[in-house]
C-alpha positions as CSV (number, residue, x, y, z in Angstrom):
1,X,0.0,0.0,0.0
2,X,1.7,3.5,-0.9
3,X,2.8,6.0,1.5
4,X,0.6,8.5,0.2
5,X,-2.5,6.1,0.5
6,X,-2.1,6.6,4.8
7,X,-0.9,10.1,4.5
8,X,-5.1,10.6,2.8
9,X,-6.1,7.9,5.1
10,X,-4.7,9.9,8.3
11,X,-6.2,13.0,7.4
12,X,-9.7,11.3,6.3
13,X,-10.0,10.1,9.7
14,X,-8.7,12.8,10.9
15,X,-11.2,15.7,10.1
16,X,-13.7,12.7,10.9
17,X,-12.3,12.2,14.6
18,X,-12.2,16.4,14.4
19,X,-16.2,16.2,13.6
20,X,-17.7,13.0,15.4
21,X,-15.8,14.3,18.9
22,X,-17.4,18.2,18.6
23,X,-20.7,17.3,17.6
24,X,-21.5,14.3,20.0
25,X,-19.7,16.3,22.8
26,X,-22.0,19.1,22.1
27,X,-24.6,16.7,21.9
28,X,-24.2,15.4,25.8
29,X,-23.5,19.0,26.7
30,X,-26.3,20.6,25.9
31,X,-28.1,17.3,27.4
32,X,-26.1,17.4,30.7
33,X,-26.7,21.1,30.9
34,X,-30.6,21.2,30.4
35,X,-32.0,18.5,32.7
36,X,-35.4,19.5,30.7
37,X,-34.2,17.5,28.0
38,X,-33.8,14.3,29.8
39,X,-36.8,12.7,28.3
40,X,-37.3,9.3,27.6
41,X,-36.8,9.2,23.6
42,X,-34.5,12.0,24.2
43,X,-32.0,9.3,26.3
44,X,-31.7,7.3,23.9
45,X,-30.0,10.2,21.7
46,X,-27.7,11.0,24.6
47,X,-27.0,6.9,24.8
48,X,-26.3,7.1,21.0
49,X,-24.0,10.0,21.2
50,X,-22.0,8.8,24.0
51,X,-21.7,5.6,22.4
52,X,-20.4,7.8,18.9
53,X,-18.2,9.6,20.8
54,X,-16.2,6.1,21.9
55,X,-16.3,5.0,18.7
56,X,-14.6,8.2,17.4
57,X,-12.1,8.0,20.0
58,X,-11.2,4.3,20.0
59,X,-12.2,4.0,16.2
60,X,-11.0,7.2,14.1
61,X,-8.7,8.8,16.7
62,X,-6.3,5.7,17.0
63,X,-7.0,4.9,13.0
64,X,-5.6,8.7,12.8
65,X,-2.4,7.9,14.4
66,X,-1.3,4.5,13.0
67,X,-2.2,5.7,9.0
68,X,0.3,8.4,10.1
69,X,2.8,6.0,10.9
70,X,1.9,3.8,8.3
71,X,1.4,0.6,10.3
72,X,-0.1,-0.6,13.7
73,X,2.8,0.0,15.8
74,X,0.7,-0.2,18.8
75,X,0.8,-3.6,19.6
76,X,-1.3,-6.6,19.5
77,X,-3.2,-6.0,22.9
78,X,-4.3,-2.2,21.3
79,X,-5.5,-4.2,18.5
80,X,-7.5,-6.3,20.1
81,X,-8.9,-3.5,22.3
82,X,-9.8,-1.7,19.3
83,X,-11.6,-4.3,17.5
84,X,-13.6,-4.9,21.0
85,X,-14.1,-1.3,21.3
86,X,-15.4,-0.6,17.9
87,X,-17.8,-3.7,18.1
88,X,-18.8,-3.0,21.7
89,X,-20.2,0.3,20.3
90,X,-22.5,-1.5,17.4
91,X,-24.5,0.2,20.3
92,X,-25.2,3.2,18.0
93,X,-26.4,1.1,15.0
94,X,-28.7,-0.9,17.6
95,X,-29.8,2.3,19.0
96,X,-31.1,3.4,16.1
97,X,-32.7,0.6,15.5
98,X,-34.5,1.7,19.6
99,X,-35.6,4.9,18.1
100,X,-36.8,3.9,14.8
101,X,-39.3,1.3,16.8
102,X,-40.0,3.8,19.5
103,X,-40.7,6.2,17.1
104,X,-43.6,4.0,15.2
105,X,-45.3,3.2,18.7
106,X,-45.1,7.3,19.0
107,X,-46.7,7.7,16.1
108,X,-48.8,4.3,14.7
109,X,-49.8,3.1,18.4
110,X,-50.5,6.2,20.4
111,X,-53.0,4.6,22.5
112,X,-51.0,1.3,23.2
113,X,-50.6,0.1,26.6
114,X,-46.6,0.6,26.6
115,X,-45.7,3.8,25.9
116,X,-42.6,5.3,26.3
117,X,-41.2,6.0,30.5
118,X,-38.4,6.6,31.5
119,X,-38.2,3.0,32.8
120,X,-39.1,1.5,29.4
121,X,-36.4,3.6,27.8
122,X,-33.8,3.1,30.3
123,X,-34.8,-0.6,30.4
124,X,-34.4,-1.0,26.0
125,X,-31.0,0.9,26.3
126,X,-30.1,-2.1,29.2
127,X,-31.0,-4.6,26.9
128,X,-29.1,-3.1,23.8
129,X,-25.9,-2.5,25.9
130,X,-25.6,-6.0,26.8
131,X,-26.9,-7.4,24.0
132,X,-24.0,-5.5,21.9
133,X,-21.5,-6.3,25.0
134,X,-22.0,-10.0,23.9
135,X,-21.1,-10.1,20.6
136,X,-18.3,-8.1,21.3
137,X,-17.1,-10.2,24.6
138,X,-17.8,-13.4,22.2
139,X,-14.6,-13.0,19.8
140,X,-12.0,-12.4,23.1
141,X,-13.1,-16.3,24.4
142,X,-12.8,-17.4,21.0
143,X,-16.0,-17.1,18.6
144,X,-14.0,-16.1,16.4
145,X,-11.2,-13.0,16.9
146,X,-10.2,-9.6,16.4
147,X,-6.8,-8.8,14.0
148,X,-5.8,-6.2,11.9
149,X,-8.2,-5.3,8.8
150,X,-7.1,-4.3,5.4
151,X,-4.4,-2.5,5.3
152,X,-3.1,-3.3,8.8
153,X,-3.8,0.1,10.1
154,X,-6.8,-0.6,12.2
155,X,-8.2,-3.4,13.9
156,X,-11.8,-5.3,13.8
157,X,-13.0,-8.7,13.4
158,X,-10.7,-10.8,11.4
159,X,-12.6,-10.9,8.3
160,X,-10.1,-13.1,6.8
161,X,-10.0,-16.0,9.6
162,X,-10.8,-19.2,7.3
163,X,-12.5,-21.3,10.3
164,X,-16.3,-22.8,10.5
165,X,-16.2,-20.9,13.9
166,X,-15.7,-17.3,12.4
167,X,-18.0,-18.5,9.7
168,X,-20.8,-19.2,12.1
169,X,-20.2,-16.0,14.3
170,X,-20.1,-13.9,11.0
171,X,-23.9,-15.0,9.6
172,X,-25.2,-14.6,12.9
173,X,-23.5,-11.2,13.1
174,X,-24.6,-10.3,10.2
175,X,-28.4,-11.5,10.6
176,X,-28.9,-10.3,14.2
177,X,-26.8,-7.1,14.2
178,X,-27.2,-5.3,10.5
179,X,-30.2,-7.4,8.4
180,X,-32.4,-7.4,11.2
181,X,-32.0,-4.0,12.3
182,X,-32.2,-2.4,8.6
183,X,-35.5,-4.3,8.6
184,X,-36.9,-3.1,11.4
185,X,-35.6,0.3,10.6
186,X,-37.4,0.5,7.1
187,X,-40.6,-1.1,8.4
188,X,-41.0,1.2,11.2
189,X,-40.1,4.4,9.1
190,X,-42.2,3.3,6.3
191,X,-45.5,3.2,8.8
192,X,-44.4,6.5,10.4
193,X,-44.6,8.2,7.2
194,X,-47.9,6.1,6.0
195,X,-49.5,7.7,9.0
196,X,-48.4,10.8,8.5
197,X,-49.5,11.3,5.4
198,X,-52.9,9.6,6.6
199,X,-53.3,12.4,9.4
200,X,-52.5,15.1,7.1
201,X,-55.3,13.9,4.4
202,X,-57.6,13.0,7.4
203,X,-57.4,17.1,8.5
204,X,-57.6,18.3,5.4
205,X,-61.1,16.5,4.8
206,X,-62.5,17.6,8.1
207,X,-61.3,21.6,6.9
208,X,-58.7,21.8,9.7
209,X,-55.3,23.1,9.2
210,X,-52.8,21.1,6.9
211,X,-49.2,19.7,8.4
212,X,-48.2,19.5,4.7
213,X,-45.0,21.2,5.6
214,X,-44.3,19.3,9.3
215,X,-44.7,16.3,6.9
216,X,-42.3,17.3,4.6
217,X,-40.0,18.2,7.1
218,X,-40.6,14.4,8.7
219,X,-40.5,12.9,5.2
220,X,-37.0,14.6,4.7
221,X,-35.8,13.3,8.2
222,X,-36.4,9.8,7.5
223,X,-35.3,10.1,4.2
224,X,-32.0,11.4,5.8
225,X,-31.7,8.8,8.3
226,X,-32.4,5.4,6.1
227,X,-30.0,6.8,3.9
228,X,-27.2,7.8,6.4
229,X,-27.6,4.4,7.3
230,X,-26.9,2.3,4.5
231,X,-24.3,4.6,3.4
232,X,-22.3,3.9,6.8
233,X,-23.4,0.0,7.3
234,X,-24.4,-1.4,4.0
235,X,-20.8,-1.7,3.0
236,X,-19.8,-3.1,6.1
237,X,-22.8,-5.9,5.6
238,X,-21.6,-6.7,2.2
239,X,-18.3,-7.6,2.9
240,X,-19.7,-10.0,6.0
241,X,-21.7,-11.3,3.6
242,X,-19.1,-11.8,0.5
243,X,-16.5,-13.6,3.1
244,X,-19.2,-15.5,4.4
245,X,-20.5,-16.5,0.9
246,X,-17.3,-17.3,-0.9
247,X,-14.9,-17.9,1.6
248,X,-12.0,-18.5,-1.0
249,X,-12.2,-14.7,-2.3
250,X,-9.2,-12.6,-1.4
251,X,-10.3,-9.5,-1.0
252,X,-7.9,-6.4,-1.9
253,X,-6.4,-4.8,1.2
254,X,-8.1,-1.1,0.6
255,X,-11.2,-2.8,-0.4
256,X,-11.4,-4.9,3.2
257,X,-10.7,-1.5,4.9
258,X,-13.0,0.8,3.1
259,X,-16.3,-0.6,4.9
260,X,-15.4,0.1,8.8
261,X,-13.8,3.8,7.1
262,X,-17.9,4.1,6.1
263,X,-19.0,2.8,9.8
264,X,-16.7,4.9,11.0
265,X,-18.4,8.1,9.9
266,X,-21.7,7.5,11.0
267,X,-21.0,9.5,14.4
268,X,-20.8,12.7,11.9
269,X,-23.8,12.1,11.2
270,X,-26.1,10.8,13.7
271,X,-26.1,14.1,15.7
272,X,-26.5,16.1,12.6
273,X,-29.8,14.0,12.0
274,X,-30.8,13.1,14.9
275,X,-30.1,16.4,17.3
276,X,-29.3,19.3,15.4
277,X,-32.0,19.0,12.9
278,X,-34.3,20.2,15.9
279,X,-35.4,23.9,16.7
280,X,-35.1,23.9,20.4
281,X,-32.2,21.7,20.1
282,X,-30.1,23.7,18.0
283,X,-31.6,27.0,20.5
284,X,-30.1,25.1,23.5
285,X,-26.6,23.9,21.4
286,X,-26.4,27.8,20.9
287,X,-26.0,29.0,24.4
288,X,-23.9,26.1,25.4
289,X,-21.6,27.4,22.2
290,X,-22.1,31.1,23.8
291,X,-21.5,30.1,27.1
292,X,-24.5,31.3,28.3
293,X,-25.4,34.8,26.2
294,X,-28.0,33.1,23.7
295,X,-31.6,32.9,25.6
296,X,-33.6,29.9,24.0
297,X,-36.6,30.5,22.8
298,X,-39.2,28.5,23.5
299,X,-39.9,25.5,25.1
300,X,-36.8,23.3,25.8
301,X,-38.8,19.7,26.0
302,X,-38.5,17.9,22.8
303,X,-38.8,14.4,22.0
């Protein structure tokens, strides 16, 4: 791999470390500093931007340093605490998978009988950090291992272990943690916009005032988000998938490292989407910024 491929590699991850640590530290700021914003579908932002922020700093920040230098002179035990690390914090992705599902009983099941609390949303952010601490505790006893991806700058599952135990930890990975998620994703984001749509047709009939442009703005949002997500995941799926599928393929060094560079950049923007895209949000990310001189307007409580 040339010299100059790191060198663009360093500064990539870089200005994404640069990026992923301002926005999700804003992000628990402004959350830490307004109590009024501890909601219960507003937790599971902070939990996903505290779980972007590790993966910045254990991901892109050491990724940063060892492009650089051109190799990972770090040692074997930083590798393998990387790769944990960076899988530990598949939090995010399973997070959003928490808000996408939250977000349809919001909207399609108002009247259900288990709405969001504080409890419920403390006790699906439980489930997801242990669930995710699994799979990443699994490779360290031996289902399969973590090793130096690509081109040996950065560290993740070893993709290119030949063994019937990688094998089997790879499709369950790959079903549990990114096809079922992007399923459940998609299905809950189509039937928020469905009913959207519905309620705005149902109030224009009845000669009330039309959300047409709250719609648009929510159509745009999930829009946003689905694609954000494939463009950070899908490529990390596929090449699960590939190894798994022909397990004889050698894969191109920049080619294996290319998909966890996409995952990588998802903590850019999840709080773009997901935080700064709202009003009172952005109001309250102001004064922190100001340290104090900007007044919100408004109400602070959002969900």
């Amino acid at each position: 791999f040339p010299r100059v491929g790191y060198s663009i590699l360093s500064f990539l991850m870089f200005i994404n470390t640069v990026f992923s640590v301002f926005n999700n530290g804003l992000v628990i700021a402004v959350m830490l500093r307004n109590a009024s914003l501890l909601q219960p579908m507003n937790v599971l932002i902070l939990s996903l931007a505290v779980s972007d922020l590790m993966i910045a700093l254990c991901g892109s920040l050491v990724a940063t340093v060892t492009n650089y230098q051109g190799s990972y002179f770090i040692g074997h035990a930083a590798c393998v605490f990387q790769g944990f690390s960076v899988n530990y914090f598949l939090v995010s992705l399973c997070t959003l998978t928490l808000l996408a599902f939250e977000r349809y009983n919001l909207v399609c099941r108002p009247k259900a009988a288990f709405r969001l609390s504080m409890r419920r949303s403390l006790q699906g952010l439980l489930f997801v950090w242990v669930f995710c601490l699994f799979w990443a505790v699994a490779p360290l006893l031996g289902w399969s291992s973590y090793g130096p991806e690509g081109v040996q700058t950065s560290c993740s599952l070893a993709w290119e272990e030949r063994s019937w135990s990688n094998y089997s930890y790879l499709i369950l990975y790959t079903l549990l943690c990114f096809i079922a998620p992007v399923a459940i994703i998609i299905y809950c984001y189509f039937h928020v916009l469905k009913s959207l749509r519905k309620l705005n047709r149902s109030l224009e009939l009845q000669g009330g005032h039309s959300r047409k442009s709250e719609n648009d703005h929510a159509v745009t949002m999930v829009l946003a988000m689905i694609t954000a997500f494939f463009v950070c995941w899908l490529p990390y799926t596929a090449l699960s998938v590939v190894v798994v599928v022909d397990p004889e393929l050698r894969i191109p060094p920049l080619i294996a490292t290319l998909p966890m560079y996409f995952a990588k950049t998802s903590p850019v923007y999840n709080p773009i989407i997901y935080f700064f895209s709202n009003k009172q949000f952005r109001e309250c990310a102001l004064e922190v910024l100001s340290c104090g001189r900007h007044v919100p307007r408004g109400p602070s409580g959002v969900s």
